[in-house]
N, C-alpha and C positions, 0 to 999 in steps of 0.2 A: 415429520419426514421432510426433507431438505427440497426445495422446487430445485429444478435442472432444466438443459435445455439438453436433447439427445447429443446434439452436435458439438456440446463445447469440452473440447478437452478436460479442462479444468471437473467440470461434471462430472467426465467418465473417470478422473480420477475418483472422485470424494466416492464414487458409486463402487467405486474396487474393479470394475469393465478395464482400466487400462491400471499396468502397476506402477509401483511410486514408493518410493524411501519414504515412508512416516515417522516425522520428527514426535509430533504432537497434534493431539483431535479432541475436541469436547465437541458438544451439542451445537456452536454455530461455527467452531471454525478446524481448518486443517491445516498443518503445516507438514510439508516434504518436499524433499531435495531438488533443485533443480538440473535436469537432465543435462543441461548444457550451460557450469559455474563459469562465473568468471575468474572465482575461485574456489580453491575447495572449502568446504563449509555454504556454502551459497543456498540459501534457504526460500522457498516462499512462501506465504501466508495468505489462504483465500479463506473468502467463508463460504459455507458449507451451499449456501441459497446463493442462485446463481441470480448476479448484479453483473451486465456488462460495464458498467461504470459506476463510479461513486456514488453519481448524482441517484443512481439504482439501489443502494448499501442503504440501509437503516443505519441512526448516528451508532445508538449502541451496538454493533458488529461491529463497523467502522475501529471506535474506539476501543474494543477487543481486542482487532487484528494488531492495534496499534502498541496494545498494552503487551500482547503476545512477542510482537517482533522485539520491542525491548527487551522482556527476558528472554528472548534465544538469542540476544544480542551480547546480553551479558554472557550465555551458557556458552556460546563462541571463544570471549574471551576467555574465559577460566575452561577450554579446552585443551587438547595438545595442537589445532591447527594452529596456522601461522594466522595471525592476528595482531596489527598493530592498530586498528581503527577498525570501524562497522559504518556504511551506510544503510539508511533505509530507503527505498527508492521508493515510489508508485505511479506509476506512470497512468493517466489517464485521460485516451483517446489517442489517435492515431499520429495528429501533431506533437502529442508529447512522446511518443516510440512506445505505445502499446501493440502489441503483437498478439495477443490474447486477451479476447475481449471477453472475459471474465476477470473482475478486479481482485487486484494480486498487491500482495508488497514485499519485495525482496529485502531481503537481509543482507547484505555484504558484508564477509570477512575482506578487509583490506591489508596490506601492507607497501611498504615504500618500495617503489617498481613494479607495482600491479600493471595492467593493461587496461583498466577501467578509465574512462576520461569523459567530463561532462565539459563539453568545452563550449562556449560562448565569446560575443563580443561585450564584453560588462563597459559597462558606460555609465559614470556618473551623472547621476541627473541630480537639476534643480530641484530647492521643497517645492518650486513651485508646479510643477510637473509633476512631483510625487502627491501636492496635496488632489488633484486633478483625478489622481488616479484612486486614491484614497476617497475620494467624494464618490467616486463608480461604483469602489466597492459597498460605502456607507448605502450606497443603493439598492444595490443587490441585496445589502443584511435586511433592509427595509420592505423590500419585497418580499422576502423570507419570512420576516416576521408574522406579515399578514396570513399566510399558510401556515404557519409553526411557530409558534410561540416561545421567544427564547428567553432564558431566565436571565437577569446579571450576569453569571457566570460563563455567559454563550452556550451552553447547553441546551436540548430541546428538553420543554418540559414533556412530553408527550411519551 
């Protein structure tokens, strides 16, 4: 049986309490229509146990939802909608424009003149700024490790 929290939409979905277009449901995760696309086709992918964030998601869900949104990414293309590109989005935390904090990964059917826009100031940096920042991350992997043991292949062995 799936944990929930009463309160989180996402919850009341997987539980049937509130209703939802069902694309696709196995035993960790669910996928159905987003109420409000940015285009038609516009899917999302939660899993079934309520994780407000990533850092909350078991890796194999994670790489589930992940595995999943690619084939309804494919299933998109070989649809009738309009479909020139797919992104996958996941937004996690409130800096990055999460709204529902229950982790989600949208599907985007895209095409040329959509309304969708990730806009930024992109700026070339130095390697040497990038290695800086690469040393952070090799940090955080190293922290990680000591908790979770990760194989070669960056997987957890766990």
């Amino acid at each position: 049986m799936p944990t929930d929290d009463d309160d989180c939409l996402f919850c009341q979905i997987v539980r049937g309490s509130v209703p939802s277009n069902i694309v696709f449901e196995d035993d960790l995760v669910f996928a159905f229509m987003d109420t409000s696309p940015i285009n038609p086709g516009h899917l999302l992918v939660i899993p079934k146990d309520h994780a407000a964030y990533l850092e909350e998601l078991d890796e194999e869900t994670g790489a589930h939802m992940f595995r999943l949104g690619h084939r309804l990414a494919k299933a998109i293309r070989r649809s009738r909608l309009r479909c020139e590109g797919v992104n996958l989005f996941l937004a996690d935390g409130e800096a990055a424009f999460q709204e529902v904090f229950h982790a989600h990964l949208h599907v985007l059917p895209r095409f040329n003149g959509d309304s969708f826009r990730i806009d930024a100031d992109w700026q070339r940096r130095s390697l040497a700024d990038l290695e800086e920042s690469a040393n952070q991350v090799r940090s955080g992997l190293q922290w990680l490790a000591t908790s979770v043991e990760l194989t070669p292949g960056g997987t957890s062995s766990q």
